[in-house]
C-alpha atoms as an extended CHARMM CRD file, in Angstrom:
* protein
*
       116  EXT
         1         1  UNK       CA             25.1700000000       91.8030000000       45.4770000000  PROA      1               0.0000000000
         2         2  UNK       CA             22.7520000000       90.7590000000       42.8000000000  PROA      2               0.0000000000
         3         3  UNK       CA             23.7440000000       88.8260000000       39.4610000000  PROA      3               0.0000000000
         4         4  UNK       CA             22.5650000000       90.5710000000       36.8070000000  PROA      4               0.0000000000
         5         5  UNK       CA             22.6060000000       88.7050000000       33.3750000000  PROA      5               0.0000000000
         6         6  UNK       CA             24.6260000000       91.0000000000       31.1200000000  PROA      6               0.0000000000
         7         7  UNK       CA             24.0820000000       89.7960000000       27.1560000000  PROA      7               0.0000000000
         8         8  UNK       CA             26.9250000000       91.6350000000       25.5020000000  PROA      8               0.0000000000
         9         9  UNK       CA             29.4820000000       89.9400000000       28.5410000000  PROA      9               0.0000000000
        10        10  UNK       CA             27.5650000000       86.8160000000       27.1960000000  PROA      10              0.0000000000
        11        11  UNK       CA             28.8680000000       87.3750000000       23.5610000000  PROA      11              0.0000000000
        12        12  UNK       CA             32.1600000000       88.5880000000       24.3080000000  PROA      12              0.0000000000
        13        13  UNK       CA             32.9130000000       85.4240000000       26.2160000000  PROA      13              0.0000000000
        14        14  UNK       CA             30.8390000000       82.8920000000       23.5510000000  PROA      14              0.0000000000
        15        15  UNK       CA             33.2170000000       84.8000000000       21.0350000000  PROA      15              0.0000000000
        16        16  UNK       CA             36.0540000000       84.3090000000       23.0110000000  PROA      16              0.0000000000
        17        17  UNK       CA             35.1590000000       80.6340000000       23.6300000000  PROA      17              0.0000000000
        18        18  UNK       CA             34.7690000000       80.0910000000       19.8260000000  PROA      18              0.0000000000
        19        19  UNK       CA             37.9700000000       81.7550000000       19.2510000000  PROA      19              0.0000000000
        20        20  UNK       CA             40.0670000000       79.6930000000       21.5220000000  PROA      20              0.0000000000
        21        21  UNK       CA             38.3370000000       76.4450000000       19.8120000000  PROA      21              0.0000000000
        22        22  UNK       CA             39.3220000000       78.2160000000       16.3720000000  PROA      22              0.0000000000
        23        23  UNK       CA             43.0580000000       78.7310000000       17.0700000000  PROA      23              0.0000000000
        24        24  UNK       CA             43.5400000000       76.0790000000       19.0070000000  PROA      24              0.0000000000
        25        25  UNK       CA             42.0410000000       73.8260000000       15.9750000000  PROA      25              0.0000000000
        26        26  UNK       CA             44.1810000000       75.6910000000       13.1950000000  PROA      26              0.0000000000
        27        27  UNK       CA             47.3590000000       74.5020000000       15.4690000000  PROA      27              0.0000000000
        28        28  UNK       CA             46.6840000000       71.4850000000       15.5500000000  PROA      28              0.0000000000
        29        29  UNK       CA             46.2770000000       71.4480000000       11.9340000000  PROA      29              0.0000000000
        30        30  UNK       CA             49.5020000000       73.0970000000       11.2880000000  PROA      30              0.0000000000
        31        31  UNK       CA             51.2570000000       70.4180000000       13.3420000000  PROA      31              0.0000000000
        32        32  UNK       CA             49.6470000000       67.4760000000       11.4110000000  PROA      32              0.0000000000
        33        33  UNK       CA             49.8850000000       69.3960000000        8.3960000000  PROA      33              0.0000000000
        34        34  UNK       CA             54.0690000000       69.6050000000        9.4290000000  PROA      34              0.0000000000
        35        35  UNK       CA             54.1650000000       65.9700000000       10.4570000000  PROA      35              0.0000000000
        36        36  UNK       CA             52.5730000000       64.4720000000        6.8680000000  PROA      36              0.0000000000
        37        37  UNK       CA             55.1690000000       66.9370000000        5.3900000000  PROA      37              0.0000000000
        38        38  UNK       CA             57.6530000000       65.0680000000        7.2720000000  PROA      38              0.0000000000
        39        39  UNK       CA             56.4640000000       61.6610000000        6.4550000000  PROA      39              0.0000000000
        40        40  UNK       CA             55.8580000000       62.2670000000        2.6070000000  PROA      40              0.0000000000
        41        41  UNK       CA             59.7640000000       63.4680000000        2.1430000000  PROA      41              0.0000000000
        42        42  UNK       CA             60.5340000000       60.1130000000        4.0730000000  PROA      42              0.0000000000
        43        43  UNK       CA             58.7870000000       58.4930000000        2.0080000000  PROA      43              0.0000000000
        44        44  UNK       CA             60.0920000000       60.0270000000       -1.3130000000  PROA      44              0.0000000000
        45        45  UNK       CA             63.4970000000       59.3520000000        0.1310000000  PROA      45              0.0000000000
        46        46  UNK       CA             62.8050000000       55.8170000000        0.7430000000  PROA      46              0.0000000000
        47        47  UNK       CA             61.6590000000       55.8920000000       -2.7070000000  PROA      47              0.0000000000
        48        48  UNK       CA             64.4140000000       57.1790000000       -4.5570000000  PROA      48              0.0000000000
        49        49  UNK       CA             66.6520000000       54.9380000000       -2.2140000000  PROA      49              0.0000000000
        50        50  UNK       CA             64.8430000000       52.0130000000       -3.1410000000  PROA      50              0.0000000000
        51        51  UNK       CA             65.2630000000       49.8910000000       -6.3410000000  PROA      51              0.0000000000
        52        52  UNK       CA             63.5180000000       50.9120000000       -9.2540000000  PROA      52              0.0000000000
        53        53  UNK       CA             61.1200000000       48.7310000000      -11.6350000000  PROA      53              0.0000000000
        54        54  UNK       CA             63.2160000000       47.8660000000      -13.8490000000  PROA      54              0.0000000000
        55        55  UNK       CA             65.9160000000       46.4390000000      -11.4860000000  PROA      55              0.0000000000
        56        56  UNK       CA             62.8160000000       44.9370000000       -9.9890000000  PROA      56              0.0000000000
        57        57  UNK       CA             62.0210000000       43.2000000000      -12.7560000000  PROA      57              0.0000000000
        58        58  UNK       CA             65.5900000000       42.5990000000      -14.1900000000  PROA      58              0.0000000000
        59        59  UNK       CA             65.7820000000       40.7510000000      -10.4700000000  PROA      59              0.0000000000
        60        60  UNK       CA             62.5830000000       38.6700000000      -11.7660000000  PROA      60              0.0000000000
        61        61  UNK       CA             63.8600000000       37.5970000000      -14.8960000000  PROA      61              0.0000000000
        62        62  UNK       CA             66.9130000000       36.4310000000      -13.0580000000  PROA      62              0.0000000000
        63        63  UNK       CA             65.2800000000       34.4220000000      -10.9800000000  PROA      63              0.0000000000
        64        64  UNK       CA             62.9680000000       32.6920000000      -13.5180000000  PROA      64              0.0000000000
        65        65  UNK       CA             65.6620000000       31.7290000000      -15.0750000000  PROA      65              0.0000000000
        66        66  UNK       CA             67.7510000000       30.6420000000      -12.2070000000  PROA      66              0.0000000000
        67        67  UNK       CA             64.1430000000       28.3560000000      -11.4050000000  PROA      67              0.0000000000
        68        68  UNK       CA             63.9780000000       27.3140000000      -15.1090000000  PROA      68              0.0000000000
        69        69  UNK       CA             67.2970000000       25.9080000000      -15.3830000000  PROA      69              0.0000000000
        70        70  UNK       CA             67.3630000000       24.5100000000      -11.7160000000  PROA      70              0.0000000000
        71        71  UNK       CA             64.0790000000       22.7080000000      -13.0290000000  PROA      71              0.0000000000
        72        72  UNK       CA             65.9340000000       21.3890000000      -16.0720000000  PROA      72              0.0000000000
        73        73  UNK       CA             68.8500000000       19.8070000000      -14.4290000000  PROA      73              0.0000000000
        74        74  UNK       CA             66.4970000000       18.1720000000      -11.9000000000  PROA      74              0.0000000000
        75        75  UNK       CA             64.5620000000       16.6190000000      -15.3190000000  PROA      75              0.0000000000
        76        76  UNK       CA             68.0810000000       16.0380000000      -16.8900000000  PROA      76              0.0000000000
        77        77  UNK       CA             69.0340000000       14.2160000000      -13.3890000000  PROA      77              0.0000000000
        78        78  UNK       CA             66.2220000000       12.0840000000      -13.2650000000  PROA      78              0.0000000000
        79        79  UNK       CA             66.2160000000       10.9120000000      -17.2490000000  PROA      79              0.0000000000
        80        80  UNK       CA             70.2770000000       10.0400000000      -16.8670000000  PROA      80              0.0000000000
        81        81  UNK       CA             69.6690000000        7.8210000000      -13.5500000000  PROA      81              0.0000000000
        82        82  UNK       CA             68.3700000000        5.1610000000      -15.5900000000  PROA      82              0.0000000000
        83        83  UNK       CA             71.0920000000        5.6950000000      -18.3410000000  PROA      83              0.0000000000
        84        84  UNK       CA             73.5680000000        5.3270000000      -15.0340000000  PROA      84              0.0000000000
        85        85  UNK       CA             72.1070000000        2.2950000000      -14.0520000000  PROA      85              0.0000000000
        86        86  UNK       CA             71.8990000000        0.9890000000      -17.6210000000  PROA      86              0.0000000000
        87        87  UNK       CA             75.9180000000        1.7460000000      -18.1320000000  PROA      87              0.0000000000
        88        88  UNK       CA             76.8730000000       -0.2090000000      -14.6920000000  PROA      88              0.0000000000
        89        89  UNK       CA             74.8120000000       -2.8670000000      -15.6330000000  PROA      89              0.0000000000
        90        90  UNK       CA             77.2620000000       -3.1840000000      -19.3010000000  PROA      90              0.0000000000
        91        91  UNK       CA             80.2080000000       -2.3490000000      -17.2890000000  PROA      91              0.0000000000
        92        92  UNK       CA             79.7000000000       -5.3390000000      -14.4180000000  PROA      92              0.0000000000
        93        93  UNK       CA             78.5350000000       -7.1710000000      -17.7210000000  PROA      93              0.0000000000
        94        94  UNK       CA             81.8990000000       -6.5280000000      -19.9170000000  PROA      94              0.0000000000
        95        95  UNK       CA             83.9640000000       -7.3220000000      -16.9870000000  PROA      95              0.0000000000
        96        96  UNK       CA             82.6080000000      -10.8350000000      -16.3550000000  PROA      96              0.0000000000
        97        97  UNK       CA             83.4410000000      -10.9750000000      -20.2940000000  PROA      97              0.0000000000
        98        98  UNK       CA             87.2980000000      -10.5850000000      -20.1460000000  PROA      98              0.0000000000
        99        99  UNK       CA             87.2910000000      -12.5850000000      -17.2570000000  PROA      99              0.0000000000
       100       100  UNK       CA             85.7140000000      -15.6550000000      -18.9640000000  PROA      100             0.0000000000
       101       101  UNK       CA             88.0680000000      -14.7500000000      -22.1650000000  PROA      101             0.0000000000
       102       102  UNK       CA             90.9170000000      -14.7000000000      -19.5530000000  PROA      102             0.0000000000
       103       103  UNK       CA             89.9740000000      -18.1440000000      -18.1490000000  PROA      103             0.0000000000
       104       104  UNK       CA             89.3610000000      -19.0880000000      -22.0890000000  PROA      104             0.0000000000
       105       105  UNK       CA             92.7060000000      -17.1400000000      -22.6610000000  PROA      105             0.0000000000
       106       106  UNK       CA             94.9330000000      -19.1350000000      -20.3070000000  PROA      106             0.0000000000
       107       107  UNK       CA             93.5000000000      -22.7290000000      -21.2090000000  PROA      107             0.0000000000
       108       108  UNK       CA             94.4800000000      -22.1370000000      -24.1790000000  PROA      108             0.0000000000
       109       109  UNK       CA             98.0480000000      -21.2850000000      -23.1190000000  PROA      109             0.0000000000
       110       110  UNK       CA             98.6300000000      -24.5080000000      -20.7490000000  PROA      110             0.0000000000
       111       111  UNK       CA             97.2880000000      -26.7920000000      -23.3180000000  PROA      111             0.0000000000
       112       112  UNK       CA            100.0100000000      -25.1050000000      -25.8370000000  PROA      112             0.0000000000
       113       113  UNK       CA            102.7810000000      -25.8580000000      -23.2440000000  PROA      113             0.0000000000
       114       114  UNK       CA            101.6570000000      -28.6700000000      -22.5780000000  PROA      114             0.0000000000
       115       115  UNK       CA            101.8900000000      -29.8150000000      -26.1670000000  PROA      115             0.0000000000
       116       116  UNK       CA            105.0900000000      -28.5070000000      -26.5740000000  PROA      116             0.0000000000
């Protein structure tokens, strides 16, 4: 039995080689092409799901202003501390002045008895 080199078997099997690489290619195409269809009407019902700009950025202004007036009360806090402090210090102040009218108060009394 002798091999003899036939051409046109050649072809017909390079063709059928370069075929099987061509479908085999355009499948695997059609399956990626499938899956990115998939994934992009995910993703445009993720979108739709989602919250749109303008809540987005309603839900910004919200919190800068929540943060603005947070800020302010923490400056308000910190400028009335010293008015606190200031306020004890008349209260404690006013209350060692009735007691020293009292005192005054009451001397006056005996020594008005005692006169009488």
């Amino acid at each position: 039995m002798q091999f003899t080199f036939d051409a046109g078997a050649a072809i017909v099997g390079a063709v059928a080689l370069v075929g099987g690489f061509i479908v085999r290619d355009r499948q695997v195409m059609r399956a990626i092409g499938e899956g990115d269809g998939k994934i992009h009407a995910r993703v445009d019902e993720l979108t739709k799901s989602c919250v749109t700009k303008n809540e987005v950025d309603r839900l910004n202004d919200k919190t800068d202003l929540i943060i603005k007036e947070y800020v302010q009360k923490s400056d308000l806090d910190s400028h009335l501390e010293p008015m606190k402090t200031t306020l004890m210090q008349i209260s404690v102040s006013l209350r060692e002045n009735n007691r020293r009218i009292d005192t005054v108060l009451e001397k006056i009394l005996n020594n008005k008895t005692n006169q009488s």
